[in-house]
PDB file of N, H, CA, C and O in Angstrom:
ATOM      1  N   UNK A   1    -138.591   6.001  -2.290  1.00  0.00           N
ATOM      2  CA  UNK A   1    -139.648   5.326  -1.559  1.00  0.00           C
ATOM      3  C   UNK A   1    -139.664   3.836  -1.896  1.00  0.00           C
ATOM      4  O   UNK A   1    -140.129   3.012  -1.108  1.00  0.00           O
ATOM      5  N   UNK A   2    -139.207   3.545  -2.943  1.00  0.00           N
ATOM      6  H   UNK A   2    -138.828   4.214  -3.583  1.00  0.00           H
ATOM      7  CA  UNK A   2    -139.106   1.886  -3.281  1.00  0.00           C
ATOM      8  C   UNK A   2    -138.445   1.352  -2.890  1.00  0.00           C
ATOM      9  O   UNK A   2    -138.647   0.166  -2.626  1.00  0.00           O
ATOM     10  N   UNK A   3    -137.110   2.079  -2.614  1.00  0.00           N
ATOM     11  H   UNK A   3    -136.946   3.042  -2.828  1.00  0.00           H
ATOM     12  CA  UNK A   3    -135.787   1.204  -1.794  1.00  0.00           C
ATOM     13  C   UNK A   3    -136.273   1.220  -0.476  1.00  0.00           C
ATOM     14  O   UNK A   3    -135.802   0.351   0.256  1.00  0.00           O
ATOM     15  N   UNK A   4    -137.185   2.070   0.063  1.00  0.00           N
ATOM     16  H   UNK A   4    -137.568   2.777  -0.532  1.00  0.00           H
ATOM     17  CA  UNK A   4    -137.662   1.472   1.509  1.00  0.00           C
ATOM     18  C   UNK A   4    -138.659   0.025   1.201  1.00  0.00           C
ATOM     19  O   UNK A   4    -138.403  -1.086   1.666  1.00  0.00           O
ATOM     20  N   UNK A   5    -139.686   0.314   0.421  1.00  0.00           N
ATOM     21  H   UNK A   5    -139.894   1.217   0.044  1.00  0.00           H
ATOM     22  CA  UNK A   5    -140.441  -0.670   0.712  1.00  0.00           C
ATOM     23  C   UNK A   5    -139.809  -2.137  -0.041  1.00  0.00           C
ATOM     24  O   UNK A   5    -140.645  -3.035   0.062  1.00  0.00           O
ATOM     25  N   UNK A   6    -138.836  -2.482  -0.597  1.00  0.00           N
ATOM     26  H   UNK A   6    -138.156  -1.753  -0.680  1.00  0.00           H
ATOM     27  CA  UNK A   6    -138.578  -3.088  -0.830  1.00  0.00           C
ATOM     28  C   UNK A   6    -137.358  -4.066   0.423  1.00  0.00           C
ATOM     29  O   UNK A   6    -137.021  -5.233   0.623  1.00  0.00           O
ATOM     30  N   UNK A   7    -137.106  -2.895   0.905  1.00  0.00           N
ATOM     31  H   UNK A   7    -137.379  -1.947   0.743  1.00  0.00           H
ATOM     32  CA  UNK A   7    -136.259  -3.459   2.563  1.00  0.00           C
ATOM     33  C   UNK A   7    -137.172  -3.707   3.702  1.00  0.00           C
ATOM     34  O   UNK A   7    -136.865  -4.356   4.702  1.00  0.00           O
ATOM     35  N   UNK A   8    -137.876  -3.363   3.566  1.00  0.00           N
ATOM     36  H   UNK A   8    -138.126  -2.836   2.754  1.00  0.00           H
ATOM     37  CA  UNK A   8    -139.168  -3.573   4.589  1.00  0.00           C
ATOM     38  C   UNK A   8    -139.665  -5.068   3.911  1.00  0.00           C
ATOM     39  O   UNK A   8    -139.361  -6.100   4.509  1.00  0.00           O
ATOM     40  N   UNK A   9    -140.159  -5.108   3.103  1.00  0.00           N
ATOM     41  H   UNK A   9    -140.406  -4.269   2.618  1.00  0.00           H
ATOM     42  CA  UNK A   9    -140.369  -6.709   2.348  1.00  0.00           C
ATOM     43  C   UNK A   9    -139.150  -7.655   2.517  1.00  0.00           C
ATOM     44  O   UNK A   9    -139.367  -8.692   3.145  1.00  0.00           O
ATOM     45  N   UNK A  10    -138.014  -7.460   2.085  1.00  0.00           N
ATOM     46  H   UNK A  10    -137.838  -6.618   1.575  1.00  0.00           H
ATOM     47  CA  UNK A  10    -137.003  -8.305   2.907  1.00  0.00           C
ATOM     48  C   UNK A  10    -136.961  -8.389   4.058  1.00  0.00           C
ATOM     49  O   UNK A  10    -137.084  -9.533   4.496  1.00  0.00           O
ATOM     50  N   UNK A  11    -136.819  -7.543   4.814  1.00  0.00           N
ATOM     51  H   UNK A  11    -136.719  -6.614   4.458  1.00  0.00           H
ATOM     52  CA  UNK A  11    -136.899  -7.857   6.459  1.00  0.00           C
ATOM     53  C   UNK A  11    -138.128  -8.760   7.045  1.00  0.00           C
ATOM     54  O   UNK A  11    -138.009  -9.615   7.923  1.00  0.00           O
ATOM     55  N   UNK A  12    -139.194  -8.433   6.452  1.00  0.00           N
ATOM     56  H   UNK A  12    -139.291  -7.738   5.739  1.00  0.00           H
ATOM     57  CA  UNK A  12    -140.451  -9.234   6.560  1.00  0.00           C
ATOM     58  C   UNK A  12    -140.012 -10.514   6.497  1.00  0.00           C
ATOM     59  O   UNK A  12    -140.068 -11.172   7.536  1.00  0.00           O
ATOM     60  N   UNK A  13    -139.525 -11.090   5.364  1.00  0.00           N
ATOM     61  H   UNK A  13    -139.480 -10.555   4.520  1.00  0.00           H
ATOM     62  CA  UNK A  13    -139.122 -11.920   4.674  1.00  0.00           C
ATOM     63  C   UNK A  13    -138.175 -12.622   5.780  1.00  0.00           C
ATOM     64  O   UNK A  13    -138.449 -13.612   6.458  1.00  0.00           O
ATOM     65  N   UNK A  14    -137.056 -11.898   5.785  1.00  0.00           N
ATOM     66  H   UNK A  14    -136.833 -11.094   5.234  1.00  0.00           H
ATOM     67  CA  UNK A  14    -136.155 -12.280   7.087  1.00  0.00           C
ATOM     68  C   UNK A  14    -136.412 -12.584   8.351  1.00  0.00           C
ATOM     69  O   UNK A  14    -135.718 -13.166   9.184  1.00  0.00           O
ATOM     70  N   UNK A  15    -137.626 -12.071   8.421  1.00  0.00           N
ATOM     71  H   UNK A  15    -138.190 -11.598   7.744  1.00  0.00           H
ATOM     72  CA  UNK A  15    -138.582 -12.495   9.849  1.00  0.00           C
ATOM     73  C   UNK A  15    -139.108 -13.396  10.122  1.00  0.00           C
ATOM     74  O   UNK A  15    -139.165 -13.890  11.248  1.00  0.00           O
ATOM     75  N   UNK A  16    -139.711 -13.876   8.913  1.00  0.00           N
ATOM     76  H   UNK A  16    -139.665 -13.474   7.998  1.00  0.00           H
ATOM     77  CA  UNK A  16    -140.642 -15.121   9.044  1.00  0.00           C
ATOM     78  C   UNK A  16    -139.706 -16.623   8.783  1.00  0.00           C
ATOM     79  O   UNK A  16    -140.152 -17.756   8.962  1.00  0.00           O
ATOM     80  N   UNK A  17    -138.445 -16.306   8.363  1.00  0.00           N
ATOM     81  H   UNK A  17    -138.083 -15.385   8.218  1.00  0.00           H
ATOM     82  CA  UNK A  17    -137.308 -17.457   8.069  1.00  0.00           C
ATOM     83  C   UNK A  17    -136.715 -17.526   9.641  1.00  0.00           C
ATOM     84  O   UNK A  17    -136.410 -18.517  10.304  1.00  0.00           O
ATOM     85  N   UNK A  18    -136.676 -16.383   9.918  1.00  0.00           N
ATOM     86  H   UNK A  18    -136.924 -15.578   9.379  1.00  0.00           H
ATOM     87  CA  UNK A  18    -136.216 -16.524  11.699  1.00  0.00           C
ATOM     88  C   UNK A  18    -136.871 -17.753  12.342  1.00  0.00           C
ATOM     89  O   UNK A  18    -136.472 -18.852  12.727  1.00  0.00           O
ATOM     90  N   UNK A  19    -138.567 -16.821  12.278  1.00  0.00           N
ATOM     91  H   UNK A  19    -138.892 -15.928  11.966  1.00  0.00           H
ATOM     92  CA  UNK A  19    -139.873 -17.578  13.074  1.00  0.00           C
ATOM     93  C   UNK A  19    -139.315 -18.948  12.676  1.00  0.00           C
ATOM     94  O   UNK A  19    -138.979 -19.702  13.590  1.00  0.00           O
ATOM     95  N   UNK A  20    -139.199 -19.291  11.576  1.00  0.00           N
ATOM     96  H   UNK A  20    -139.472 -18.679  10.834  1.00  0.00           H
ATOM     97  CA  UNK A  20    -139.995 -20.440  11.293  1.00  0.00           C
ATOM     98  C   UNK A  20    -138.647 -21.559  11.372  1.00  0.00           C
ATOM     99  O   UNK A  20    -138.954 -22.747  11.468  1.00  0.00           O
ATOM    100  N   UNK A  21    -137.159 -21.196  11.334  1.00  0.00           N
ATOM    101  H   UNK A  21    -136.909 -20.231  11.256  1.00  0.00           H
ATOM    102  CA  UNK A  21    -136.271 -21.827  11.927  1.00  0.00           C
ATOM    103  C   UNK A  21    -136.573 -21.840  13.827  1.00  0.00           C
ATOM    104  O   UNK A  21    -136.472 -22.897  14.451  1.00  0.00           O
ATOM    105  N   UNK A  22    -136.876 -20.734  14.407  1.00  0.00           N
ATOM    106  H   UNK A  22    -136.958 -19.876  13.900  1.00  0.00           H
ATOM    107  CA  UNK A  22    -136.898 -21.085  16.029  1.00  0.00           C
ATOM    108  C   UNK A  22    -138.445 -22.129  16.413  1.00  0.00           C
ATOM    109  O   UNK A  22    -138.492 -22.812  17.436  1.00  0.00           O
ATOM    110  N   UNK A  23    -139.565 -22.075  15.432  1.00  0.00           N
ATOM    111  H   UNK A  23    -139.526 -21.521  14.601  1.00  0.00           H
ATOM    112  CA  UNK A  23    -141.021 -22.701  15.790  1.00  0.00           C
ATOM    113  C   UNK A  23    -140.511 -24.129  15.756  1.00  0.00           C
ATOM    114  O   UNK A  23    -140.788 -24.952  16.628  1.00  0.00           O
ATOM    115  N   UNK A  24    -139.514 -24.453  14.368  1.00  0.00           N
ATOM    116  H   UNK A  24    -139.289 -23.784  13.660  1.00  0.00           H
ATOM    117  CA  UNK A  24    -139.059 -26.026  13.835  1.00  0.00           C
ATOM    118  C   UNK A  24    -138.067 -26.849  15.244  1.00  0.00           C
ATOM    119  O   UNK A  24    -138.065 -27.948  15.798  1.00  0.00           O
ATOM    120  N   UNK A  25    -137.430 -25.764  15.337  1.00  0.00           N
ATOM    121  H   UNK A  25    -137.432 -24.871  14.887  1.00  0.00           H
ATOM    122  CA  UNK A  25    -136.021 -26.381  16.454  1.00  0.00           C
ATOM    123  C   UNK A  25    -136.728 -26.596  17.956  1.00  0.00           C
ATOM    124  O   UNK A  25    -136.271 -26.998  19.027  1.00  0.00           O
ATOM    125  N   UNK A  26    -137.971 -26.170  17.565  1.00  0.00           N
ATOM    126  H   UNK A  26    -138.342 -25.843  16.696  1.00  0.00           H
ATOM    127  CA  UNK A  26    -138.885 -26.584  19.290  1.00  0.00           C
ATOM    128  C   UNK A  26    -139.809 -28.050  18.887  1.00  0.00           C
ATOM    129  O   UNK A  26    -140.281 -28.824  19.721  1.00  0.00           O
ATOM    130  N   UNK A  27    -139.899 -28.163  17.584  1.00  0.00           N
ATOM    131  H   UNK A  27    -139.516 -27.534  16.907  1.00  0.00           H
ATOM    132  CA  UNK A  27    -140.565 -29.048  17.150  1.00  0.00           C
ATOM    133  C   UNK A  27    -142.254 -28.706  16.806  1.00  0.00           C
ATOM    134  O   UNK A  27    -143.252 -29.371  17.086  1.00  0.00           O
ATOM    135  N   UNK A  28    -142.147 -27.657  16.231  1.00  0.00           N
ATOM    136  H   UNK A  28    -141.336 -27.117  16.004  1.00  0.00           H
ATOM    137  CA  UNK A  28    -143.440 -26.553  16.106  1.00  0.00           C
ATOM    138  C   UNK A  28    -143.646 -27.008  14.580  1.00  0.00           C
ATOM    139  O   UNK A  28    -142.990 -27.754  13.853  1.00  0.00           O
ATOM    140  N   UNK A  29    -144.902 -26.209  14.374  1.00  0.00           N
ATOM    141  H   UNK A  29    -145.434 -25.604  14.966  1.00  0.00           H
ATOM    142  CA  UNK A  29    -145.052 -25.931  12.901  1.00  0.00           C
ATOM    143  C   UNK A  29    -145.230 -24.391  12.442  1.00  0.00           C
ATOM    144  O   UNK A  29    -145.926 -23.850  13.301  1.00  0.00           O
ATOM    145  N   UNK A  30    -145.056 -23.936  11.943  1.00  0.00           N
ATOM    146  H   UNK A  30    -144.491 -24.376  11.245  1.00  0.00           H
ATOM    147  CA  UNK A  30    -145.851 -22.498  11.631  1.00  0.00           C
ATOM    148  C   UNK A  30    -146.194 -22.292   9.624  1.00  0.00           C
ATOM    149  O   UNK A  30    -145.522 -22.686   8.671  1.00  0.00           O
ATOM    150  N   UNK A  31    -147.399 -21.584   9.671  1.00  0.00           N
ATOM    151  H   UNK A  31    -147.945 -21.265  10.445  1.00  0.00           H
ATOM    152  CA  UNK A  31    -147.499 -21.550   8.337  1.00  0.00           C
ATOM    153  C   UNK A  31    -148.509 -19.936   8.346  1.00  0.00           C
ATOM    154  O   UNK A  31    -148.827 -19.235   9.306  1.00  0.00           O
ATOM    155  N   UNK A  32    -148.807 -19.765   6.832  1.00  0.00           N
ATOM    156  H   UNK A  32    -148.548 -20.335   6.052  1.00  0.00           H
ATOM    157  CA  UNK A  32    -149.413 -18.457   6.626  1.00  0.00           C
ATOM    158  C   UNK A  32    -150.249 -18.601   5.588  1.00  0.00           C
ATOM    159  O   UNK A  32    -149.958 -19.439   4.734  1.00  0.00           O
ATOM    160  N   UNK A  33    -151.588 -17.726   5.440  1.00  0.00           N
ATOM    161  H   UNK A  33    -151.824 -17.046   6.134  1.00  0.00           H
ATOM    162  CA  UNK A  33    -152.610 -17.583   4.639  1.00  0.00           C
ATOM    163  C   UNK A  33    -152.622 -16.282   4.502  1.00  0.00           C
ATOM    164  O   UNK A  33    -152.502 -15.532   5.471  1.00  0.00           O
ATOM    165  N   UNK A  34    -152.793 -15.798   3.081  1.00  0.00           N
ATOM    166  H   UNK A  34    -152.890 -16.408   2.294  1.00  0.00           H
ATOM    167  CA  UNK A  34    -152.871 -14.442   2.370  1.00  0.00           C
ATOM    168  C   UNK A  34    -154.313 -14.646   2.785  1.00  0.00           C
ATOM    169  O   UNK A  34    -155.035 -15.635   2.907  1.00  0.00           O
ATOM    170  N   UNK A  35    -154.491 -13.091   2.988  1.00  0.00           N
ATOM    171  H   UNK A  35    -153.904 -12.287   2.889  1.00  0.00           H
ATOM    172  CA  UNK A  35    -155.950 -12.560   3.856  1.00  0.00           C
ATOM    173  C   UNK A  35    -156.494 -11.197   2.327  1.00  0.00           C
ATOM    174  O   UNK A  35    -155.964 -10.152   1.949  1.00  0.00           O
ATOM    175  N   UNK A  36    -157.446 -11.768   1.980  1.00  0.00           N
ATOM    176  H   UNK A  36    -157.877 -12.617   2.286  1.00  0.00           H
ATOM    177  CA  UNK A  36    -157.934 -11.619   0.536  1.00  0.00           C
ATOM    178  C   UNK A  36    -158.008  -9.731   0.519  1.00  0.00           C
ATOM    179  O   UNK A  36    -157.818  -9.225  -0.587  1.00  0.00           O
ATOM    180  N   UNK A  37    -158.314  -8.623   1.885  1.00  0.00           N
ATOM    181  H   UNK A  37    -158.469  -9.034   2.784  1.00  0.00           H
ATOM    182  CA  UNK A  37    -158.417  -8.119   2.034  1.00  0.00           C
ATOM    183  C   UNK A  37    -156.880  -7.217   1.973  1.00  0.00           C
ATOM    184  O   UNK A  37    -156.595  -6.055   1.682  1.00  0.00           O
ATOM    185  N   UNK A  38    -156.037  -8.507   2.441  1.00  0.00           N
ATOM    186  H   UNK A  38    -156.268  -9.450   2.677  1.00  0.00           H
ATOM    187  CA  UNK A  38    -154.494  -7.667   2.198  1.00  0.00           C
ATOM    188  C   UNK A  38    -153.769  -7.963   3.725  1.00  0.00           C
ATOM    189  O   UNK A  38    -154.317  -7.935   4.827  1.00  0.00           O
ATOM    190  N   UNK A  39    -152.453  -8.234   3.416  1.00  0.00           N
ATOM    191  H   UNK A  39    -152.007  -8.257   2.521  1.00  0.00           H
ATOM    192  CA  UNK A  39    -151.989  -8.492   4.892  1.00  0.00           C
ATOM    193  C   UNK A  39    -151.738 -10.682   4.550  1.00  0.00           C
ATOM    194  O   UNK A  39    -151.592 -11.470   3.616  1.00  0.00           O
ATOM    195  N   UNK A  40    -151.860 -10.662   6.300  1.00  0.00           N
ATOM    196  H   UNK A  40    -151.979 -10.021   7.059  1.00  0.00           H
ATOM    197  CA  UNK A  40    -151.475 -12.795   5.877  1.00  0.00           C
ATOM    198  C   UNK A  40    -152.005 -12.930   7.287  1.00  0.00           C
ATOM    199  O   UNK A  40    -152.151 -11.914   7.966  1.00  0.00           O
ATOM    200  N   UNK A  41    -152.283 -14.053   7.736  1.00  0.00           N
ATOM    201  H   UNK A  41    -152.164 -14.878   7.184  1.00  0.00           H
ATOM    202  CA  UNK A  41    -152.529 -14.579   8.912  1.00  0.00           C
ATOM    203  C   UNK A  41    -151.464 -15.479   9.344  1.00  0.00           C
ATOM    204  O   UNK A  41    -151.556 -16.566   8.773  1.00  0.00           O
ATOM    205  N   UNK A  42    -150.509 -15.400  10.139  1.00  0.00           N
ATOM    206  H   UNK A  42    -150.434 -14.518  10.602  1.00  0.00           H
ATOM    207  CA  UNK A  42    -149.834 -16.850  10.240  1.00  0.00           C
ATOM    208  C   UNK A  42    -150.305 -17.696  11.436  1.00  0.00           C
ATOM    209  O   UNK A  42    -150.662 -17.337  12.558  1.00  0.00           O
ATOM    210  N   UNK A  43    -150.203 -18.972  10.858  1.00  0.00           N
ATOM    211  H   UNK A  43    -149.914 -19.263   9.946  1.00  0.00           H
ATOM    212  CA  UNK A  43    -150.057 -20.193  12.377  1.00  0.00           C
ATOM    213  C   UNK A  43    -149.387 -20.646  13.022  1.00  0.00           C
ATOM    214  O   UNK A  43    -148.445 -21.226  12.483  1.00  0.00           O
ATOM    215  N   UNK A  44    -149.438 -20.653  14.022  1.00  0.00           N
ATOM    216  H   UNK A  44    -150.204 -20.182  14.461  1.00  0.00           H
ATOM    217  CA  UNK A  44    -148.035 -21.186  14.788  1.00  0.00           C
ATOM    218  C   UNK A  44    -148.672 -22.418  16.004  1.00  0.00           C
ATOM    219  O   UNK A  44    -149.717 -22.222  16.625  1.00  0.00           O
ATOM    220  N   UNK A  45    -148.044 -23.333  16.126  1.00  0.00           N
ATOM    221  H   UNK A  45    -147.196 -23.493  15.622  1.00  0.00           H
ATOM    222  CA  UNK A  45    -148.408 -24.444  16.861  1.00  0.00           C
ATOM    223  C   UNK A  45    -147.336 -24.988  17.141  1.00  0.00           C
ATOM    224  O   UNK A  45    -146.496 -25.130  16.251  1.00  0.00           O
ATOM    225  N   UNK A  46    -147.013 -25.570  18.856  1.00  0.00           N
ATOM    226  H   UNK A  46    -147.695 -25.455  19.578  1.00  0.00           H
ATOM    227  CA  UNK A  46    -145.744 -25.721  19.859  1.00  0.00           C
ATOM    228  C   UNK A  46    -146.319 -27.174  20.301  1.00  0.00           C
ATOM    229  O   UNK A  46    -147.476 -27.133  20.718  1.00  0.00           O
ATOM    230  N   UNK A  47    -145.659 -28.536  20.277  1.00  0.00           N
ATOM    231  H   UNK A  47    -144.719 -28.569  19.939  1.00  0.00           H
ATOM    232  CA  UNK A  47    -146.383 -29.108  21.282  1.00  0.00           C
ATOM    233  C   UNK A  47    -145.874 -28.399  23.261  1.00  0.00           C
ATOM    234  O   UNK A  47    -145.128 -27.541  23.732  1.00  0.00           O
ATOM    235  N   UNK A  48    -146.705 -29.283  23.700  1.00  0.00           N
ATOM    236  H   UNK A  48    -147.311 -29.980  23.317  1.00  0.00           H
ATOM    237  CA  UNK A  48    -146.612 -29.099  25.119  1.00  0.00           C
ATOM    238  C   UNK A  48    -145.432 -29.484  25.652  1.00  0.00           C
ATOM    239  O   UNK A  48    -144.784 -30.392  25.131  1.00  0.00           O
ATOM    240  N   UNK A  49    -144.984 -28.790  26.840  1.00  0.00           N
ATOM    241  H   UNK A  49    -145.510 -28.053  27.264  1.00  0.00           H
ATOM    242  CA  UNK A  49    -143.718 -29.419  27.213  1.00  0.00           C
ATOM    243  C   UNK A  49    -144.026 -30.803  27.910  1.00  0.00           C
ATOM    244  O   UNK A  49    -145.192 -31.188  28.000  1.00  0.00           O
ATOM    245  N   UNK A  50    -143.166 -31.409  28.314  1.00  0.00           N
ATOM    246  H   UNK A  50    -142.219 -31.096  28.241  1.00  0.00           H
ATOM    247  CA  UNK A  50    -143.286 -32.444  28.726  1.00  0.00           C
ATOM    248  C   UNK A  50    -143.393 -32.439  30.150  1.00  0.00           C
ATOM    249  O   UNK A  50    -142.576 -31.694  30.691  1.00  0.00           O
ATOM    250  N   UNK A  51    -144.225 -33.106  30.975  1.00  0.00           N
ATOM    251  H   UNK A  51    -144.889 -33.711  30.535  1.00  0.00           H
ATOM    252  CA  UNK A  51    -144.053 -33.152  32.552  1.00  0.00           C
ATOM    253  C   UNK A  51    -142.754 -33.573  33.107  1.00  0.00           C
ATOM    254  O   UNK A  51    -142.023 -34.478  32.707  1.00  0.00           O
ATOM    255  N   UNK A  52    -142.517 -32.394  34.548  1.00  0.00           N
ATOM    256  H   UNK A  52    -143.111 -31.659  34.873  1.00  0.00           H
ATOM    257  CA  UNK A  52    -141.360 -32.759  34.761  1.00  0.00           C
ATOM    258  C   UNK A  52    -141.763 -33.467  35.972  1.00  0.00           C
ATOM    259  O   UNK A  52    -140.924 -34.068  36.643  1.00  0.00           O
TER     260      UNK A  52
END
């Protein structure tokens, strides 16, 4: 049961390095707050595209 949850925490892990390389290359920000109850909140913010 540990070798799962410990691949599940990497993949997590691997997820949010994804996010947060594709949020940057748009010119985004994204970030996260531990939620005291358990779990995280993340932020994510894009500017607008530009008028065409």
């Amino acid at each position: 049961m540990r070798k799962i949850l410990d691949s599940t925490r990497h993949l997590r892990g691997d997820m949010v390095s994804i996010a947060h390389t594709i949020v940057e290359a748009h010119g985004g920000r994204i970030g996260a707050e531990n939620v005291p109850s358990g779990g995280a909140v993340f932020h994510v913010s894009l500017p607008l595209a530009a008028p065409r």
